[in-house]
N, C-alpha and C positions, 0 to 999 in steps of 0.2 A: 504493500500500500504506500501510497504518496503521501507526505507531509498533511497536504491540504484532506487529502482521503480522509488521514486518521483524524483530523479535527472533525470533517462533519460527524464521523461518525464516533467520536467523542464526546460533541454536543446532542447529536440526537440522541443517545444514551443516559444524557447528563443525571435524566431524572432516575432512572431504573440505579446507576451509579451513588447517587443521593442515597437513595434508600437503603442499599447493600452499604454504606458505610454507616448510616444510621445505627441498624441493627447492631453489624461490628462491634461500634462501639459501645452499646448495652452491654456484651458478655465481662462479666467480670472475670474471668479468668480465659485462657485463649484456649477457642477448641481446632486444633490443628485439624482433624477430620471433616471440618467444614471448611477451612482454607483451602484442601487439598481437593475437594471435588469441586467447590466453586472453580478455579482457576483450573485443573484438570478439563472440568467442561466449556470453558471459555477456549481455550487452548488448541481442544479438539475441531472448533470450527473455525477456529484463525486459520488453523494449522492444514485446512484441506483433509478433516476429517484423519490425518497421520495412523495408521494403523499402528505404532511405535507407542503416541501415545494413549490409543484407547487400550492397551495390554499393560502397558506400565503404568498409567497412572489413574485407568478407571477399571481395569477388569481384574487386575491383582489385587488393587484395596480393595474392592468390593470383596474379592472370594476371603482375604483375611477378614476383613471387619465380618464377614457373615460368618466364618470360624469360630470369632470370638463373642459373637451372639449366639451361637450353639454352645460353647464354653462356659455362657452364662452371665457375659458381660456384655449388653446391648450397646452403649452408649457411644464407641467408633463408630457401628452403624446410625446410628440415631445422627450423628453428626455429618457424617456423607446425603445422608438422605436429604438431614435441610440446606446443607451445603449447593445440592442438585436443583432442591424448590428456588433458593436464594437467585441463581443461574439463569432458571428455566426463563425468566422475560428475557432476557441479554442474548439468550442464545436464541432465540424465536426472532428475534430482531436481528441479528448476523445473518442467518441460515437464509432468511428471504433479501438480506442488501441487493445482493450481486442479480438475484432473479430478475428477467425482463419484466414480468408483468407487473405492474406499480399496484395494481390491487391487491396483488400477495404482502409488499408489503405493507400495506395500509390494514389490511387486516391481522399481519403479525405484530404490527405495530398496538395497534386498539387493543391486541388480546394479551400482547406481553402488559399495558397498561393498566389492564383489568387487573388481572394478576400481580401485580408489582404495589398496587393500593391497599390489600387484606394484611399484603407485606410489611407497607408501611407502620400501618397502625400497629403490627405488634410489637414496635419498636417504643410506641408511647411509654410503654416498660422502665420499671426503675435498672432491672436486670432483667439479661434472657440468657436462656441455655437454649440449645439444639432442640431439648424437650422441650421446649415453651414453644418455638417456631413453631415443630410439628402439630402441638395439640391447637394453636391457633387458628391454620390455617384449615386442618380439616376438620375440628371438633367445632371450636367458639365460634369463627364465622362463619359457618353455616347456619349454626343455633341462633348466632344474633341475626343473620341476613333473614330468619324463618319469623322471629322472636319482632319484631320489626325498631329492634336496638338503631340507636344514632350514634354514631363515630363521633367520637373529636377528636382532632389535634391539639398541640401545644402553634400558639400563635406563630413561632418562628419556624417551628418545623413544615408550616402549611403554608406560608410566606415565600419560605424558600424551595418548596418542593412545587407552588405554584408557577411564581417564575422560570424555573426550569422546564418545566410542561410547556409553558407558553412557548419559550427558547425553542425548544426539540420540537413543538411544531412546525414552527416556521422554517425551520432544516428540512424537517418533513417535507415540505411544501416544496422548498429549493430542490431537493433530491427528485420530486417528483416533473420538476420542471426540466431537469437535465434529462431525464428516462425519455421525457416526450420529444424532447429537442437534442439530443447528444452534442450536438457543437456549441448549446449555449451554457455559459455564458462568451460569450466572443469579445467584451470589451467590459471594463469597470461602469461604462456607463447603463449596460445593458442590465445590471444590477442593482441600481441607484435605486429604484423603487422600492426593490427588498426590503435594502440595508434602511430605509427610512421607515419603511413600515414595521421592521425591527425595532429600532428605537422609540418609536410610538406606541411598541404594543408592551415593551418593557417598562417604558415611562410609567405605563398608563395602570402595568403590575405595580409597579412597586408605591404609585402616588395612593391608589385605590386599598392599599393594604387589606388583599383579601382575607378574610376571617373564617370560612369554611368551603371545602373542597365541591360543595356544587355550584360557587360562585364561580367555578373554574369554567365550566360550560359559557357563562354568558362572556367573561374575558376573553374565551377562544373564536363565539360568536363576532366579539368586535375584531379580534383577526384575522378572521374569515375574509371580512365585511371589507378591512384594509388592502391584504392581499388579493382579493376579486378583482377592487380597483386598480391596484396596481399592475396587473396582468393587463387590466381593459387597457389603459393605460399607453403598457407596451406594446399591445398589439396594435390599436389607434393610431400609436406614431411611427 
């Protein structure tokens, strides 16, 4: 990948990246078992899928850790698995980049997003363990999604995991304009509208200090509403 590559797809990441060090940094003590699959699974599709590292560093821990959950000791396993969950949007978003059809990714996108949200909130957490991920994502949020429970945030964490959303949209959008056009951008000025409607749609995050995560819908709405323009815009002149 190119410099410029790895940044978009740095920034369109930014927010699913948020999250994963959110979490991180709840565990009070360091569970290597979740290091090692998170990055083992990222790896594997950097890597062009490497058969080198699906044997070494996802098919031999897995057969250890599952030894020592026969052994009698769960919690390596317990660790890879949330390790895998932690991954699962990061790699949903890699696996469709490179594919031609822009709908793949707009739906790996949406779906890693879905998923990357149930993630977030279990980080609200004074501490988590591997065991906290797991029972969260498929015990508590089911039961509260059924329950008709209300999520909150802590104000900064939904502040900053807003703006990032918004950010990795509009990457979104940029990626989707290169897919349609392969030659563009052809000139800095062929981007000008972007990069404005960027800065307006950040302004307009960070003046507006959003306070709860379905206000994220109507911020995305006015970048919709920006970027449509902008397009018309380009194509007009």
């Amino acid at each position: 990948m190119k410099a410029s590559e790895i940044m978009l797809v740095s920034l369109l990441l930014s927010p699913y990246i948020y999250t994963v060090y959110n979490v991180l940094s709840k565990f009070t003590e360091p569970d290597y078992f979740i290091l090692l699959s998170f990055f083992s699974l990222i790896a594997l599709v950097l890597s062009g899928y490497s058969s080198i590292i699906l044997l070494s560093l996802m098919l031999v821990p897995s057969l250890a850790c599952f030894g020592l959950f026969v052994a009698g000791n769960p919690f390596p396993l317990i660790g890879l698995a949330a390790g895998y969950l932690l991954a699962f949007p990061i790699f949903t978003v890699l696996t469709s980049y490179h594919e031609k059809k822009i709908e793949n990714l707009i739906l790996a996108y949406l779906l890693g997003l879905t998923l990357n949200i149930p993630i977030l909130y279990s980080s609200e957490s004074t501490s988590l363990t591997s065991s906290d991920i797991i029972i969260d994502l498929i015990i508590r949020t089911p039961r509260n999604i059924i329950s008709g429970r209300q999520y909150t945030l802590s104000q900064s964490v939904n502040n900053i995991f807003t703006i990032l959303t918004a950010l990795s949209c509009i990457i979104l959008f940029f990626i989707m304009l290169r897919k349609m056009e392969p030659r563009f951008p052809k000139n800095i000025r062929e981007i000008t509208p972007l990069i404005i409607s960027t800065i307006i749609t950040l302004f307009l995050a960070l003046v507006t200090r959003v306070l709860s995560y379905g206000i994220i819908i109507a911020a995305l709405s006015i970048f919709l509403i920006i970027v449509s323009l902008s397009i018309i815009l380009r194509i007009v002149k």
